[in-house]
C-alpha positions as CSV (number, residue, x, y, z in Angstrom):
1,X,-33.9,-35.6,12.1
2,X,-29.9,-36.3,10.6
3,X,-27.3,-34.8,12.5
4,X,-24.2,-35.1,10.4
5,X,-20.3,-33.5,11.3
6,X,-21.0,-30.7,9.6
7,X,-24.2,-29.9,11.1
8,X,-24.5,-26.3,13.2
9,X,-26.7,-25.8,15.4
10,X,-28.4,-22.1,16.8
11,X,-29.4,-21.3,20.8
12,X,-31.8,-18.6,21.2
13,X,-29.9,-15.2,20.6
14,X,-27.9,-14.0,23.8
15,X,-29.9,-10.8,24.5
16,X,-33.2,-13.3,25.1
17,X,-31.5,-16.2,26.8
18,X,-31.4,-16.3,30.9
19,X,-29.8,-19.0,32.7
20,X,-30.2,-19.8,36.6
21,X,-29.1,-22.8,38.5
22,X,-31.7,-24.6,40.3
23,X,-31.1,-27.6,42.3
24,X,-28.2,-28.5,41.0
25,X,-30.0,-28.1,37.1
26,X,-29.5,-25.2,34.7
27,X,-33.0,-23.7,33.6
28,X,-32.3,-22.2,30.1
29,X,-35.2,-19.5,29.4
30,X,-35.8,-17.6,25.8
31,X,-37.9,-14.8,27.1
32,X,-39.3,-13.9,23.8
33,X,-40.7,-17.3,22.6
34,X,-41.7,-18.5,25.5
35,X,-40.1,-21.0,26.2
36,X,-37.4,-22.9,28.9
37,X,-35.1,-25.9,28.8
38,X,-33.6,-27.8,32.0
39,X,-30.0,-29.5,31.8
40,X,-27.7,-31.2,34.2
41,X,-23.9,-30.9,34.3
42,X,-23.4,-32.3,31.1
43,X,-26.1,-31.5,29.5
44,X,-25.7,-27.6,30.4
45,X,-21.8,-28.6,28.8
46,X,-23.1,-29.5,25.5
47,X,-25.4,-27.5,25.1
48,X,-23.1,-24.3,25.8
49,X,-21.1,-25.5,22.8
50,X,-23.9,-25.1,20.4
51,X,-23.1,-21.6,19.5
52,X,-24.2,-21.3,16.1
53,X,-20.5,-21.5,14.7
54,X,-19.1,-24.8,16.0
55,X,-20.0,-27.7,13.5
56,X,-21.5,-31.2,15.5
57,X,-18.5,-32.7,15.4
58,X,-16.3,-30.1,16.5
59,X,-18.6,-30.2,19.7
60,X,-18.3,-34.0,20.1
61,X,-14.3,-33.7,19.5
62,X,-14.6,-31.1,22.3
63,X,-16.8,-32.5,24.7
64,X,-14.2,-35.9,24.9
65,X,-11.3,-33.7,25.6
66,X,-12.8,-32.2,28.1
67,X,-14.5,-35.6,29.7
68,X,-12.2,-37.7,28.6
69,X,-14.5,-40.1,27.4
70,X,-14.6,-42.4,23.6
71,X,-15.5,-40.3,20.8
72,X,-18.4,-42.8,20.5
73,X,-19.9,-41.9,24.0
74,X,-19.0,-38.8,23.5
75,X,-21.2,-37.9,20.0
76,X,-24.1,-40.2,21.7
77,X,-24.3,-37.8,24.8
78,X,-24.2,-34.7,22.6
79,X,-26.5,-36.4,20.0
80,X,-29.3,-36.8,22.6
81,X,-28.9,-33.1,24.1
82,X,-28.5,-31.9,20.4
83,X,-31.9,-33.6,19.5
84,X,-33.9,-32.7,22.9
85,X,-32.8,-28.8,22.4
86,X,-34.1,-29.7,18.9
87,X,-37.3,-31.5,19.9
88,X,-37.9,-28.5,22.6
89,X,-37.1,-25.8,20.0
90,X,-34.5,-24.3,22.2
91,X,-31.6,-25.5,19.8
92,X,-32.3,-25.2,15.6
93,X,-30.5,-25.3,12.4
94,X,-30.8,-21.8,11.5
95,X,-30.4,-18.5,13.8
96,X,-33.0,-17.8,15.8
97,X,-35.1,-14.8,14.4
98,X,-36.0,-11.5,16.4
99,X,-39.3,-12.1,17.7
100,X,-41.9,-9.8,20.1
101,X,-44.0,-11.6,22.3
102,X,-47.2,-11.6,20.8
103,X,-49.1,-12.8,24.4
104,X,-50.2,-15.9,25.9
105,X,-53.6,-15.7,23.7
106,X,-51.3,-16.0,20.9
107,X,-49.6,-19.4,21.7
108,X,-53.8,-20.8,23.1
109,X,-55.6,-23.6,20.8
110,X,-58.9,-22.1,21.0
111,X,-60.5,-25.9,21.4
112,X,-64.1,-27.2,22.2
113,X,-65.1,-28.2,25.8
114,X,-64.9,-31.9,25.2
115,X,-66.4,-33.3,28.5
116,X,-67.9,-32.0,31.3
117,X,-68.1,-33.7,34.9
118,X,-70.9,-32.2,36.7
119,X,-71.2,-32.3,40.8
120,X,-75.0,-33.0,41.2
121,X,-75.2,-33.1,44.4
122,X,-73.4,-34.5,47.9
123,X,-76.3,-36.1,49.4
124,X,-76.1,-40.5,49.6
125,X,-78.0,-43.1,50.9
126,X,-74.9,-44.3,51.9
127,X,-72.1,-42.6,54.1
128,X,-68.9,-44.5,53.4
129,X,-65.7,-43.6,55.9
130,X,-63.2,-43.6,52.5
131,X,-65.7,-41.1,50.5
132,X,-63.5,-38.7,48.6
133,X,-66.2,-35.9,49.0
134,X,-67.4,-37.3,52.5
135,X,-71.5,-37.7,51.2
136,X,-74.1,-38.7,53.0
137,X,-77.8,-38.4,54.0
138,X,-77.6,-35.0,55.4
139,X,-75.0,-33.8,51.9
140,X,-75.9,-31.0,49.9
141,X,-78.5,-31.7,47.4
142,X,-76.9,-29.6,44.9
143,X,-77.7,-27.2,42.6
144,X,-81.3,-26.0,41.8
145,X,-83.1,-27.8,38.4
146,X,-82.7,-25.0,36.5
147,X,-79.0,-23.8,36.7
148,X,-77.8,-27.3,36.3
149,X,-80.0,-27.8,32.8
150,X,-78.4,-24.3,32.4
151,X,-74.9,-25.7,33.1
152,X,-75.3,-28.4,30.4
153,X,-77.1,-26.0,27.6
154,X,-73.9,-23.9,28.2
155,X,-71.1,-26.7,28.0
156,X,-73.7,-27.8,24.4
157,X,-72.9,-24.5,23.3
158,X,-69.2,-25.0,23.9
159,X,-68.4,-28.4,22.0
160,X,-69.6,-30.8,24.6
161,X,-70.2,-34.7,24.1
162,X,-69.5,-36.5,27.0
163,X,-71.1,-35.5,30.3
164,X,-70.7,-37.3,33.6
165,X,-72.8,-36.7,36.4
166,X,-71.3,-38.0,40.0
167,X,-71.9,-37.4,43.5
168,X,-72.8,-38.3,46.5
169,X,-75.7,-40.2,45.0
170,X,-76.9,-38.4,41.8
171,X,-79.9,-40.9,41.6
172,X,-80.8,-39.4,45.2
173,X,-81.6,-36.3,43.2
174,X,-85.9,-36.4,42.7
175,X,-85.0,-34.3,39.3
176,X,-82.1,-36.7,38.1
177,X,-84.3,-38.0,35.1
178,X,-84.8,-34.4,33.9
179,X,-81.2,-33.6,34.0
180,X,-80.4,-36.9,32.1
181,X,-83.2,-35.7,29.3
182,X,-81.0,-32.4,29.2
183,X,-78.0,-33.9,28.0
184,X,-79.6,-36.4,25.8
185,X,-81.7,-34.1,24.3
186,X,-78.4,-33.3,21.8
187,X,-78.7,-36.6,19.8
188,X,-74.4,-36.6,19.7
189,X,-74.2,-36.3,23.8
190,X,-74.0,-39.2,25.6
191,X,-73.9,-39.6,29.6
192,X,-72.1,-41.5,32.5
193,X,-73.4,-41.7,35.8
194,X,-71.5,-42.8,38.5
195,X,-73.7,-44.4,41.0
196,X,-73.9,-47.2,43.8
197,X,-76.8,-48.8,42.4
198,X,-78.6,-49.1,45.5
199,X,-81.6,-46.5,44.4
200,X,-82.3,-48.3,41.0
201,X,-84.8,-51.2,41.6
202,X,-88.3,-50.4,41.2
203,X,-89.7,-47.1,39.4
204,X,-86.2,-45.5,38.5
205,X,-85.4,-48.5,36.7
206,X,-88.3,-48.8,34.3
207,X,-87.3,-44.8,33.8
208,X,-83.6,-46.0,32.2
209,X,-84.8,-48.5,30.6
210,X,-86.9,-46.1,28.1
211,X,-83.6,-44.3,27.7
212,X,-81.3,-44.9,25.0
213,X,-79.0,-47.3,25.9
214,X,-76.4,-46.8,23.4
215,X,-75.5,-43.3,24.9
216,X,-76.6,-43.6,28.8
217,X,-73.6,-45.7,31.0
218,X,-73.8,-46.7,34.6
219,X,-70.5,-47.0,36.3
220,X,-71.0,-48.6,39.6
């Protein structure tokens, strides 16, 4: 963006813009957009002097009187608030236009679930002291088959590629195969389990190995 000498620059219109001090910061808010903008001392200065008449350099030339600082320092300080009020949308080159709120639904991206982290269950073989979720033998063994595979139908239905299943010990989980099928069963899904490795050797290991490997991860 070029910000020239003859540049003016537009706040939100008075009867939407609310000021309040807070900590020792100015907290600009523009009911109607949303939207809010936080200055210190000399930012809330410069800013103040945007009023939609005054041309950029009339501001800088104003600001150094009233500092006392080089016209220099003085167009880079109100350069950077000029282009932050800019980049925030609470400063812009023409005057702001009445506006109703139209609701929070209307400012929401209506995106896809992208990934989905699934609690299978807080039962471990092991019971380590610095567990973030304290597992151990006697944990939870989580949810029953069926809402789980319902769980990841559900999060299919909403966008979902990457699942990760953690714990406690997911592979502690007799059913843990059938979940895994679940989420593979959607040829784009692939799966992260986050496991100690402990429970692998033996049967449960020949049962990843006819998996596809390309889209089921162990992270140890």
């Amino acid at each position: 963006m070029r910000l020239s000498h003859d540049t003016v620059l537009h706040p939100p219109a008075a009867t939407r813009h609310d000021k309040a001090r807070i900590n020792g910061y100015t907290m600009h808010v523009d009911r109607e957009a949303p939207n809010w903008f936080a200055t210190g001392a000399a930012g809330t200065e410069i800013l103040e002097r945007f009023d939609g008449t005054r041309r950029f350099g009339q501001v800088v030339a104003d600001y150094a009187a009233a500092t006392g600082h080089e016209f220099a320092k003085a167009w880079h300080h109100v350069d950077a608030i000029a282009r932050d009020g800019l980049r925030q949308k609470f400063l812009a080159h023409e005057p702001a236009a009445p506006a109703t709120y139209a609701g929070r639904d209307a400012h929401l991206r209506d995106e896809p679930l992208r990934e989905l982290w699934i609690h299978t269950n807080n039962s471990c073989n092991l019971a380590c002291r610095h567990c973030l979720v304290s597992s151990g033998p006697d944990g939870d063994r989580g949810m029953p088959t069926g809402r789980v595979l319902e769980v990841i139908r559900d999060a299919r239905a909403l966008g979902t590629k990457r699942f990760y299943f953690t714990g406690g010990e997911p592979f502690a989980r007799p059913d843990l195969f059938e979940l895994i099928d679940g989420v593979l069963a959607d040829p784009e899904a692939d799966l992260a389990i986050l496991t100690n490795g402990m429970l692998l050797p033996g049967a449960r290991m020949g049962e990843l190995a006819r998996r596809d490997r390309k889209r089921l991860r162990l992270q140890i």
